[in-house]
C-alpha positions as CSV (number, residue, x, y, z in Angstrom):
1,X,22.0,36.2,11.6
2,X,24.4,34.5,14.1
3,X,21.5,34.0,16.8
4,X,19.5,31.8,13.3
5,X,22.8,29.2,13.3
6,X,22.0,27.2,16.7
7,X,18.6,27.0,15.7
8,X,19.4,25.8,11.7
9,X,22.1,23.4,13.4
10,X,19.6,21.9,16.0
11,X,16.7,21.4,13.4
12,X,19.1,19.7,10.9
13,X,20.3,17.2,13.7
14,X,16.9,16.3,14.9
15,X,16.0,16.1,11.3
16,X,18.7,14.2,10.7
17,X,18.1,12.0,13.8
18,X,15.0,11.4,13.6
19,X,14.6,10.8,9.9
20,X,11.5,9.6,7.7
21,X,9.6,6.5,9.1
22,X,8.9,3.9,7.0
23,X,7.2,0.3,7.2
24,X,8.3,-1.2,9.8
25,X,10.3,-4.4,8.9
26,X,10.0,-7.6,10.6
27,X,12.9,-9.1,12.7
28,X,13.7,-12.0,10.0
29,X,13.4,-12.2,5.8
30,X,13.0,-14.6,3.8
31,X,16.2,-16.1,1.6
32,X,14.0,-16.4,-1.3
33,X,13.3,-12.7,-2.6
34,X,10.0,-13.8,-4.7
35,X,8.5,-15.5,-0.9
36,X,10.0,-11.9,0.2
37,X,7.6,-10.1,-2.4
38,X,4.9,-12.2,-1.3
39,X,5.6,-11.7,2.0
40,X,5.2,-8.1,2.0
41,X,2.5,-8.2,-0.7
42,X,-0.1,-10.0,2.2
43,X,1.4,-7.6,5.1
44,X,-0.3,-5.2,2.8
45,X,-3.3,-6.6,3.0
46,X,-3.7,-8.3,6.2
47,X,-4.8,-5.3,8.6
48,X,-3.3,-5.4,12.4
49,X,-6.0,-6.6,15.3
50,X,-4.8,-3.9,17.4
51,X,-4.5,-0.4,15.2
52,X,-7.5,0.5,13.5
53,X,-7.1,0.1,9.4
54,X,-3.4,-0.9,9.3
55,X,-2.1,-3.3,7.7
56,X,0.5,-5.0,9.2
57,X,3.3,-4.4,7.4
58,X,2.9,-0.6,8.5
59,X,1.8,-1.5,12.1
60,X,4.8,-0.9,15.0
61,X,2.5,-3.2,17.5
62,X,4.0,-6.4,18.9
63,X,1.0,-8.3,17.5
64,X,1.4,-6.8,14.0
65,X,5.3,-8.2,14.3
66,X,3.9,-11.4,15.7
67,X,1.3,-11.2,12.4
68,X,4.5,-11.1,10.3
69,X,6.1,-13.2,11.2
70,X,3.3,-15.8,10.7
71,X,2.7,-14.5,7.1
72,X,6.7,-15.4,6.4
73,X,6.5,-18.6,8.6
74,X,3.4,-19.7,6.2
75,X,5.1,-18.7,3.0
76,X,8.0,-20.7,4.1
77,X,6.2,-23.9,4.9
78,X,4.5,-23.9,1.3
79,X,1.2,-22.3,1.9
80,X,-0.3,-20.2,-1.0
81,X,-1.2,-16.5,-0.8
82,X,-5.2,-17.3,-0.4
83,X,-4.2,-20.5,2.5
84,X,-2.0,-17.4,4.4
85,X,-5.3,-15.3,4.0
86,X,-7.8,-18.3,4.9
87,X,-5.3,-19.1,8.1
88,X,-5.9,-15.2,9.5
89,X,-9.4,-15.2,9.0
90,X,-10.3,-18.2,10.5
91,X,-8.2,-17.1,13.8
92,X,-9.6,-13.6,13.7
93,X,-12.4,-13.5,11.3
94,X,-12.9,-12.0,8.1
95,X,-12.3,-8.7,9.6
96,X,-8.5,-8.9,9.7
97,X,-8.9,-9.0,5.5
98,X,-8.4,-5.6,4.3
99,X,-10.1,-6.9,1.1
100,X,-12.4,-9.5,2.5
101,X,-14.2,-11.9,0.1
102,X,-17.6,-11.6,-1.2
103,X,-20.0,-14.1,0.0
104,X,-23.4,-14.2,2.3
105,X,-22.3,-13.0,4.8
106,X,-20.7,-10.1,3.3
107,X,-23.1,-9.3,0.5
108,X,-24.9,-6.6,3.1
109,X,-21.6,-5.1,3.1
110,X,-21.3,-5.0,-0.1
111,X,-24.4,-4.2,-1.9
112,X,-25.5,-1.5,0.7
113,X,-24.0,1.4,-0.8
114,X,-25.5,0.2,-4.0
115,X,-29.0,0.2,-2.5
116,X,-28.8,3.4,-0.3
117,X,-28.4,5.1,-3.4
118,X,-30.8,3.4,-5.2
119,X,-33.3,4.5,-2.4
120,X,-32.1,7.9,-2.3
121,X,-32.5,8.6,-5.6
122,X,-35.9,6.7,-6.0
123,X,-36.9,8.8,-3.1
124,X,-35.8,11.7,-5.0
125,X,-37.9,11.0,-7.5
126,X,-41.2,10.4,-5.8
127,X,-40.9,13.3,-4.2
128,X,-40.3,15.3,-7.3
129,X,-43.8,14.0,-9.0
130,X,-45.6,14.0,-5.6
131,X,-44.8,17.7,-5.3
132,X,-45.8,18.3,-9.0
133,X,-49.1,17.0,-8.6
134,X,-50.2,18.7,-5.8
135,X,-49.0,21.9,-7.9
136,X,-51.8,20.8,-10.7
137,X,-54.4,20.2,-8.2
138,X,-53.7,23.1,-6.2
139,X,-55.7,25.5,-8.6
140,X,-58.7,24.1,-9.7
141,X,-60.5,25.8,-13.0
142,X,-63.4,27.5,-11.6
143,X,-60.3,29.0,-9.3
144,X,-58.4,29.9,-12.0
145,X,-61.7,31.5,-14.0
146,X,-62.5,33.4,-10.1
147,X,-58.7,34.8,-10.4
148,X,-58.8,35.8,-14.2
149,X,-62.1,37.6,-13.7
150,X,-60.4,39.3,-10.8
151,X,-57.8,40.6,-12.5
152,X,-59.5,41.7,-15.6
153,X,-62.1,44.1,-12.7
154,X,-58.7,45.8,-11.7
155,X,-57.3,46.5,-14.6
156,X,-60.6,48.6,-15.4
157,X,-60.9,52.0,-14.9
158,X,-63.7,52.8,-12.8
């Protein structure tokens, strides 16, 4: 039981030590707490250019603190939720957009989960009547009268 105490004390500090991580926060915040809310509202939803599906707000890169940064800077000089989204995408594209808009260029995006399965289960379907048909014409009559007559010669006692 003694030998288990070193081991309980050095898991508590590291736990201790080392503690949960959390969103990492940028260096400065904003004096207003509602631009703050913003703030972190579009670090949500902006994703980091360097980490694959993070947003920024979770992102530890330097370009994710640089991103930011720019989402407080913009909030600060006026700009409105969708301009802060509009200024991203048109530096990096649409793909820095967690959520990105719905236009033409998108729609394939968009509407191709809808069709695959649309396809699929049309495929399902012609399949399902193509196979019954070729059940029905599989045994023609006069086969069917040839097999009944067959049977009946069988079932006969000689």
């Amino acid at each position: 039981m003694k030998a288990a105490r070193p081991v309980c004390a050095i898991w508590l500090a590291t736990v201790a030590l080392c503690g949960p991580a959390g969103p990492v926060q940028a260096e400065t915040v904003l004096a207003d707490p509602a631009q703050e809310a913003r703030a972190q509202a579009l670090g949500r939803e902006i994703r980091c250019v360097v980490c694959e599906n993070e947003p920024v707000a979770l992102s530890q890169a330097e370009i994710a603190i640089d991103m930011r940064e720019a989402i407080r800077t913009r909030i600060a000089a006026g700009d409105t939720d969708a301009e802060v989204r509009s200024w991203f995408a048109s530096r990096y594209g649409d793909f820095v957009l967690l959520r990105p808009k719905v236009s033409l260029e998108t729609a394939a995006l968009w509407g191709a989960p809808l069709i695959l399965l649309l396809a699929g289960a049309g495929g399902i379907v012609w399949q399902m009547r193509r196979s019954g048909r070729q059940a029905e014409a599989a045994v023609s009559p006069a086969d069917d009268a040839e097999a009944r007559a067959a049977i009946l010669r069988h079932q006969q006692p000689d």
